[in-house]
ZAMARGU-4260 file (C-alpha; in steps of 0.2 Angstrom, whole numbers, plus 5000, padded with zeros to 4 digits):
<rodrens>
0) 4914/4945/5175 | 4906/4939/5159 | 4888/4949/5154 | 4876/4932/5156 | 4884/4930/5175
5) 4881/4950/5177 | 4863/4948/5172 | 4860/4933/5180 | 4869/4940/5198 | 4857/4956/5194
10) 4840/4944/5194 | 4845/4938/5209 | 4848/4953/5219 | 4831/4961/5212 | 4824/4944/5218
15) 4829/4946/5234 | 4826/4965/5234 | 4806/4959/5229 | 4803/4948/5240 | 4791/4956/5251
20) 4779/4961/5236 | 4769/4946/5235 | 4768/4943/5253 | 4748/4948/5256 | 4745/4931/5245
25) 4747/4915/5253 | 4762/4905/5248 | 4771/4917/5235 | 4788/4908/5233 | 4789/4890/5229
30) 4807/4879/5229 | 4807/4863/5220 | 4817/4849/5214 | 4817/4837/5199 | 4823/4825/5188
35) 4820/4823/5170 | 4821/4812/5156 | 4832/4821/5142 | 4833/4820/5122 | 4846/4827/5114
40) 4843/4827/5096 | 4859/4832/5086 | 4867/4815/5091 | 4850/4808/5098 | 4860/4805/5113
45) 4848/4801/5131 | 4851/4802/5149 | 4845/4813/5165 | 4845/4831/5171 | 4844/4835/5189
50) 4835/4852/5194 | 4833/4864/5205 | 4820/4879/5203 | 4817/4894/5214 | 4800/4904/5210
55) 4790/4917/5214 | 4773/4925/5212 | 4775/4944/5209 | 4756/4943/5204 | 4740/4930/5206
60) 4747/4921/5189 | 4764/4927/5185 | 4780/4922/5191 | 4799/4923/5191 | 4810/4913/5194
65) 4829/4903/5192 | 4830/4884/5187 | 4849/4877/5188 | 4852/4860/5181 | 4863/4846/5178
70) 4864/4837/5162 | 4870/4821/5159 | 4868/4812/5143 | 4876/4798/5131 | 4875/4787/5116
75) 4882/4770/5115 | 4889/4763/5097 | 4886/4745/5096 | 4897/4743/5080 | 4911/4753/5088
80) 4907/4747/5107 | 4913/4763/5113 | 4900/4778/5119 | 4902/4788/5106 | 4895/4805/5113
85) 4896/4809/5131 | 4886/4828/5135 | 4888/4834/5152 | 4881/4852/5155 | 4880/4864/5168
90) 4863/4875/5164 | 4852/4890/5174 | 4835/4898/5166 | 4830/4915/5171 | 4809/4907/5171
95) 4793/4916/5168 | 4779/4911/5168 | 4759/4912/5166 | 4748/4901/5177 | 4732/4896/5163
100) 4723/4886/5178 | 4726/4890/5197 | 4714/4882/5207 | 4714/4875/5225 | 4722/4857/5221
105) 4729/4860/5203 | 4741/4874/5195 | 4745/4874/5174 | 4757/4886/5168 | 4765/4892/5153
110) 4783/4897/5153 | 4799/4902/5146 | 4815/4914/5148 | 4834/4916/5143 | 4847/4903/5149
115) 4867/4899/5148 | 4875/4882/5151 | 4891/4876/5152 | 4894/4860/5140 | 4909/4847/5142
120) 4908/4835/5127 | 4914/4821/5120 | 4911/4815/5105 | 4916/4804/5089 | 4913/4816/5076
125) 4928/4823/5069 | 4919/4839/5061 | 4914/4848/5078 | 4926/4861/5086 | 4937/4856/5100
130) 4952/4848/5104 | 4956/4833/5098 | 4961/4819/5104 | 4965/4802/5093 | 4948/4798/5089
135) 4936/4808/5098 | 4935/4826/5101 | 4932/4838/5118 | 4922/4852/5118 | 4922/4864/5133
140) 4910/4880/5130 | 4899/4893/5138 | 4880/4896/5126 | 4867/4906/5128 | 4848/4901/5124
145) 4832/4901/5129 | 4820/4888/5138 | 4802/4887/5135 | 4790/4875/5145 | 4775/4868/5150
150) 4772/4865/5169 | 4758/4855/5179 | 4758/4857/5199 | 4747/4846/5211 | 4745/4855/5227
155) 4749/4841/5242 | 4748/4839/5262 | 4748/4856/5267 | 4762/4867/5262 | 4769/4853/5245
160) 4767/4854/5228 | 4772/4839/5215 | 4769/4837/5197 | 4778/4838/5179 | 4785/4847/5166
165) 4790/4845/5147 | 4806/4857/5142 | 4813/4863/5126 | 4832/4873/5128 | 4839/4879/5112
170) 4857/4888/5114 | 4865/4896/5100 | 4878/4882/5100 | 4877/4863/5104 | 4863/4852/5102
175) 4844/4859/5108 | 4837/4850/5123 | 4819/4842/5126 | 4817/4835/5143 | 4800/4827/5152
180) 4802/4827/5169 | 4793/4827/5187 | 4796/4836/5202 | 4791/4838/5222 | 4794/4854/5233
185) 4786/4865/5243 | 4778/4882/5244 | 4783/4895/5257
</rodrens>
């Protein structure tokens, strides 16, 4: 087993393990999903990312918590009339974070933490490492990176929360990420 999967197995035993620390407060864990709007800017290829993100308060403003995603993005050349870059990525954040605002009805917090994804590519440009195949070339890697973020929750009905979220992923490989997404879930 690879270090990033040891560490991110580790995370989610002492997740587990924790638990119970938070559960005098009144819904510590929260599990939401969400789709986003994604940028990638070496290509300035577009497409979606659907996420899911399991968190919980250890304190009043901080959590932890594990966001797993899936990528999909393109760019279409006209001239050529082929899409000339195809990104599929497999991605999971190890997230903490720092609510700035928690009130009754509206929640603002600041995050970040280490990530790995898992990219299959295609692409036109002959210059990036992978195996090629006549015109285009397939990359298939593991990279590590980090996430950083920006998150608005809007507490509805009785136990739900809804809201949005603006990304940035840089890995030490591959094309950085900005996303801009919404998301519904509940507390718990």
């Amino acid at each position: 087993m690879k270090l990033p999967f040891r560490i991110l197995f580790l995370f989610i035993i002492l997740f587990l393990a924790n638990t119970s620390r938070a559960s005098a407060q009144r819904d510590p864990t929260m599990l939401k999903a969400g789709v986003s709007f994604v940028w990638l800017s070496d290509y300035d290829s577009q497409g979606l990312m659907f996420s899911n993100k399991l968190s919980h308060y250890f304190t009043k403003n901080i959590t932890v918590g594990m966001n797993v995603g899936l990528l999909s993005a393109f760019r279409y050349d006209d001239i050529k009339e082929i899409y000339s870059i195809q990104n599929t990525f497999l991605m999971a954040t190890l997230e903490g974070s720092v609510d700035m605002i928690n009130n009754e009805s509206v929640i603002f917090r600041v995050g970040g933490g280490p990530g790995i994804r898992y990219r299959a590519e295609i692409n036109s440009d002959a210059e990036d490492v992978g195996t090629v195949d006549g015109s285009v070339v397939h990359v298939k890697s593991t990279d590590i990176g980090f996430d950083g973020y920006l998150e608005n929750d809007f507490n509805i009905l009785r136990n739900g929360v809804a809201g949005g979220r603006i990304d940035y992923f840089y890995y030490t490989s591959g094309t950085p990420v900005l996303a801009l997404g919404f998301h519904i879930g509940f507390k718990f």
